[in-house]
N, C-alpha and C positions, 0 to 999 in steps of 0.2 A: 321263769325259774321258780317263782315262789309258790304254785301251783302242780308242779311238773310231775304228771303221772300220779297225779291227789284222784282218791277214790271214791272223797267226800270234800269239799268246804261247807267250812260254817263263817256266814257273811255276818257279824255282830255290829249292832248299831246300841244305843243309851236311848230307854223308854220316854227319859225323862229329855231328851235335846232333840228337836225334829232336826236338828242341823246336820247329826250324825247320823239319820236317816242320806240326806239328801248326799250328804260325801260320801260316803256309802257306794253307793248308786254309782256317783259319778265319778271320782277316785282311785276308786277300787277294784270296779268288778273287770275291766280289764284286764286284772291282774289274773284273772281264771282261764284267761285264753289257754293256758299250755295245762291244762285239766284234761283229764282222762274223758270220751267222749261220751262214755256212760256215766260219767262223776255224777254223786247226786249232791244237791244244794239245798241248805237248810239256812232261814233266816232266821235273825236269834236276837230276843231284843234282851237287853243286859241293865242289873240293877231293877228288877220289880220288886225289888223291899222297899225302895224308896217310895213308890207307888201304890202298893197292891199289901194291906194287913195279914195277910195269907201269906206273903215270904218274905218276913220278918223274922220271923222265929227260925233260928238255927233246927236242923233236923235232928231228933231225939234217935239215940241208938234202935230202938224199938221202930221208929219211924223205918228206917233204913232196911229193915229186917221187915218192913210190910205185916208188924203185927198189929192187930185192932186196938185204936188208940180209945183212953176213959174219954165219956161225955163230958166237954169243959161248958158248963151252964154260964156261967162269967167271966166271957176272956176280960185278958186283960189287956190296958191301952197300948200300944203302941209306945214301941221303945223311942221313937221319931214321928216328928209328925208327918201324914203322909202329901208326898209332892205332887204337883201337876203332871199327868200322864200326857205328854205330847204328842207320842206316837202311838197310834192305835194296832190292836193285831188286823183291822182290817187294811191298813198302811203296808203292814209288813207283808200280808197276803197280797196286796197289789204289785209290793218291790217283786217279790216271787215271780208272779207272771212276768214281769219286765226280763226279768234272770232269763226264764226260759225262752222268753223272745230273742234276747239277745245271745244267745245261743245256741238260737235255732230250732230248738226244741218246740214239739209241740204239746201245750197241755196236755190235751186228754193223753196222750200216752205217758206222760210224767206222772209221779205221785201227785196228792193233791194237797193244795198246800195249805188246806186243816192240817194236815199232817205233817208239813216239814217249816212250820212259823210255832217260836217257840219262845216264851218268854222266862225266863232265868234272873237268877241270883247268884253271883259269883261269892259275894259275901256270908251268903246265909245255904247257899247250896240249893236252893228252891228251885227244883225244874231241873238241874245239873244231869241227875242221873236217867230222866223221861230222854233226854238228849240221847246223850251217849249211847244209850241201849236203843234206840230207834236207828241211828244213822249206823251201830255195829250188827243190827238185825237187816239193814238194806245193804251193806257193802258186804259182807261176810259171802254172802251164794257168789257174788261177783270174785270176789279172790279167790275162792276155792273153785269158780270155775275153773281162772286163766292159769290156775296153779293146775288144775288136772288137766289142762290142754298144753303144760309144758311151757307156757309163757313165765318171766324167770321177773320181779318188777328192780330187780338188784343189780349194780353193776359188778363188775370182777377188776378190783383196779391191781390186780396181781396179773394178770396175763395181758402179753403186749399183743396188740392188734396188729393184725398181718400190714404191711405198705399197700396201698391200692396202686398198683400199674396203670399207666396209660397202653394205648394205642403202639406207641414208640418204645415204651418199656421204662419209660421212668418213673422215677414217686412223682404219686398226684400230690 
């Protein structure tokens, strides 16, 4: 149910806990079985402010708008000190291939997962929008196809559904 007819998941683990790598894995990803068969999969490590001085800083409105930021000659420290990085993006590259193992997929015809391992800041925004805009540039040609081929992903809980008859004539 918690995957059913999903276009995308994003499987999120904490950079800073290999633990939640490994529950991850094990836990959870069963939970994609009722995923759409083209679903694509992005693994997502969460919390790189804590880690990584680069997404610490809150994104600047100018940031957001992609205009060219002044040269900062002296940054400045770290609002936190930074924590031990537990899980690497070559970890999260490897869960990746597991994903598509486990669901039968075969790499090379899957995207590659430079491309769908992504490390974020849910506090500072860091990475947030590279996400987003990746996994709505890879599902977008897929909804608009099943939507021009008349596939409908909505249910209608206003119209009652015909009784299915048997053989004998009664409701199934």
């Amino acid at each position: 149910m918690y995957c059913r007819g999903a276009a995308a998941v994003i499987l999120t683990y904490d950079v800073t806990n290999w633990q939640s790598l490994a529950e991850l894995e094990n836990r959870f990803l069963s939970l994609t079985d009722t995923a759409n068969t083209d679903c694509i999969f992005a693994i997502v490590g969460n919390k790189a402010d804590l880690t990584d001085a680069l997404a610490q800083e809150p994104l600047t409105e100018s940031e957001r708008r992609d205009e060219p930021q002044p040269v900062v000659t002296c940054p400045t420290p770290p609002a936190t000190p930074l924590q031990h990085k537990q899980v690497s993006r070559e970890d999260a590259m490897a869960l990746y291939g597991r994903v598509l193992r486990y669901k039968g997929l075969e790499e090379k015809a899957c995207l590659p997962a430079e491309r769908m391992c992504f490390e974020t800041s849910a506090k500072t925004g860091y990475s947030v929008d590279a996400l987003f805009e990746t996994l709505f540039e890879l599902v977008l040609p897929s909804i608009l196809k099943k939507r021009s081929e008349g596939e409908s992903a909505t249910v209608d809980l206003e119209t009652p559904m015909e009784p299915k008859r048997t053989k004998a004539g009664c409701c199934a």
